[in-house]
C-alpha positions in Angstrom: -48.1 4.0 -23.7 -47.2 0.1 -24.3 -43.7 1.6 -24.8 -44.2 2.5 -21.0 -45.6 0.0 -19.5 -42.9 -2.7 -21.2 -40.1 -0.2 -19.5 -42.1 -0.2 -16.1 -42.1 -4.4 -16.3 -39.0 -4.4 -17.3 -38.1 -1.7 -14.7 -39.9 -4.0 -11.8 -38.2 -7.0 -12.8 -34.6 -5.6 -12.6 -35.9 -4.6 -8.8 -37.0 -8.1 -7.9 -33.5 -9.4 -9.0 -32.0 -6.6 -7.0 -34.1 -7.8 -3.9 -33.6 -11.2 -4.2 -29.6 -11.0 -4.4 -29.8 -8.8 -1.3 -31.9 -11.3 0.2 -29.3 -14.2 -0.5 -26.4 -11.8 0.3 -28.0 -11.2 3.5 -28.6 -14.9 4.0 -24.8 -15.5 3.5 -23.6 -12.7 6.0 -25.9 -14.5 8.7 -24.4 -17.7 8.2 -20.9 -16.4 8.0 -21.3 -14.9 11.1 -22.9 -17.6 12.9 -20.1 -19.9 11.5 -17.6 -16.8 12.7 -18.9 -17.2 16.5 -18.9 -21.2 16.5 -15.1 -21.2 15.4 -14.7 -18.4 18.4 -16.6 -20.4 21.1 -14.6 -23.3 19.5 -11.2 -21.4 19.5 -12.1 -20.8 23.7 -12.6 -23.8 24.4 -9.6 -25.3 23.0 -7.7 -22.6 24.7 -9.4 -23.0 28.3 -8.6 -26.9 28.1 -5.1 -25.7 27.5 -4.4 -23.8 30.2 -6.0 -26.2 32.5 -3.5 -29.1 31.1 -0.9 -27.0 32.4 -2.1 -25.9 35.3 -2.9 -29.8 36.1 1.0 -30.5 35.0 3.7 -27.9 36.9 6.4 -29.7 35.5 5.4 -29.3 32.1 4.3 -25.4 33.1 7.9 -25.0 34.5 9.7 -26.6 31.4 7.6 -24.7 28.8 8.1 -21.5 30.4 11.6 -22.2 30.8 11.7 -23.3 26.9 9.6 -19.4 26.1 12.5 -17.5 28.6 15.2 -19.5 27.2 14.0 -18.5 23.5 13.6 -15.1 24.7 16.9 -14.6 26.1 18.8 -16.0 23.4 16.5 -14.5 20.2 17.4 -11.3 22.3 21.5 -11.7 22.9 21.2 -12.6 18.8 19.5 -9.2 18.3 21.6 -7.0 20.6 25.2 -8.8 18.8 23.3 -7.5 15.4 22.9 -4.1 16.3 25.9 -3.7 18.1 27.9 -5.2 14.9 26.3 -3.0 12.8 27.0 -0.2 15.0 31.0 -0.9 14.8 30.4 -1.5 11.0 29.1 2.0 10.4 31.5 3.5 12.7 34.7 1.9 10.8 33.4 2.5 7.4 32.7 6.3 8.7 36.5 6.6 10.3 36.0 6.6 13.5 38.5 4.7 14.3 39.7 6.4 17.4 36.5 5.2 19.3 36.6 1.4 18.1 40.3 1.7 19.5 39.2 3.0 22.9 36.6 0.6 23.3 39.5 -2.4 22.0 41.0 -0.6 25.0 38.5 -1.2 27.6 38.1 -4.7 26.5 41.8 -5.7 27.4 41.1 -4.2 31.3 
């Protein structure tokens, strides 16, 4: 019987520690989320006041979007002279050299 009773305490105890740990776990995913929506707001904010700098500016709204197009285009012309190398690359190393001649062909027109 005291056997018992020592494995119920004992038993009672480990369930008060579970409890309490879920209670401070619990305490921490509040806080982490409340800290997680202040940064958002936060994050907003600093993006509205942003936008409305460049709204207030058109110069510097028509030189950073010429900067992002400018980027664009050239990031793209460096892709496309990639793939295109590549292209010939494989199709040399393959023998196909009748179509890199035509196309040396067209070029010269």
């Amino acid at each position: 019987m005291a056997k018992r009773k020592a494995a119920s305490a004992r038993t009672n105890e480990k369930l008060d520690t579970i409890q309490k740990e879920g209670r401070k776990q619990t305490r921490l995913e509040t806080s982490t989320r409340k800290e997680m929506i202040e940064l958002k707001m936060q994050l907003k904010r600093m993006i509205r006041v942003h936008k409305y700098s460049l709204i207030e500016h058109p110069a510097r709204l028509l030189s950073f979007q010429f900067l992002i197009g400018l980027v664009r285009g050239l990031g793209s012309f460096i892709g496309a002279t990639i793939v295109v190398g590549f292209i010939i690359y494989l199709l040399s190393s393959l023998g196909y050299t009748e179509v890199l001649q035509d196309f040396n062909s067209l070029r010269s027109i």
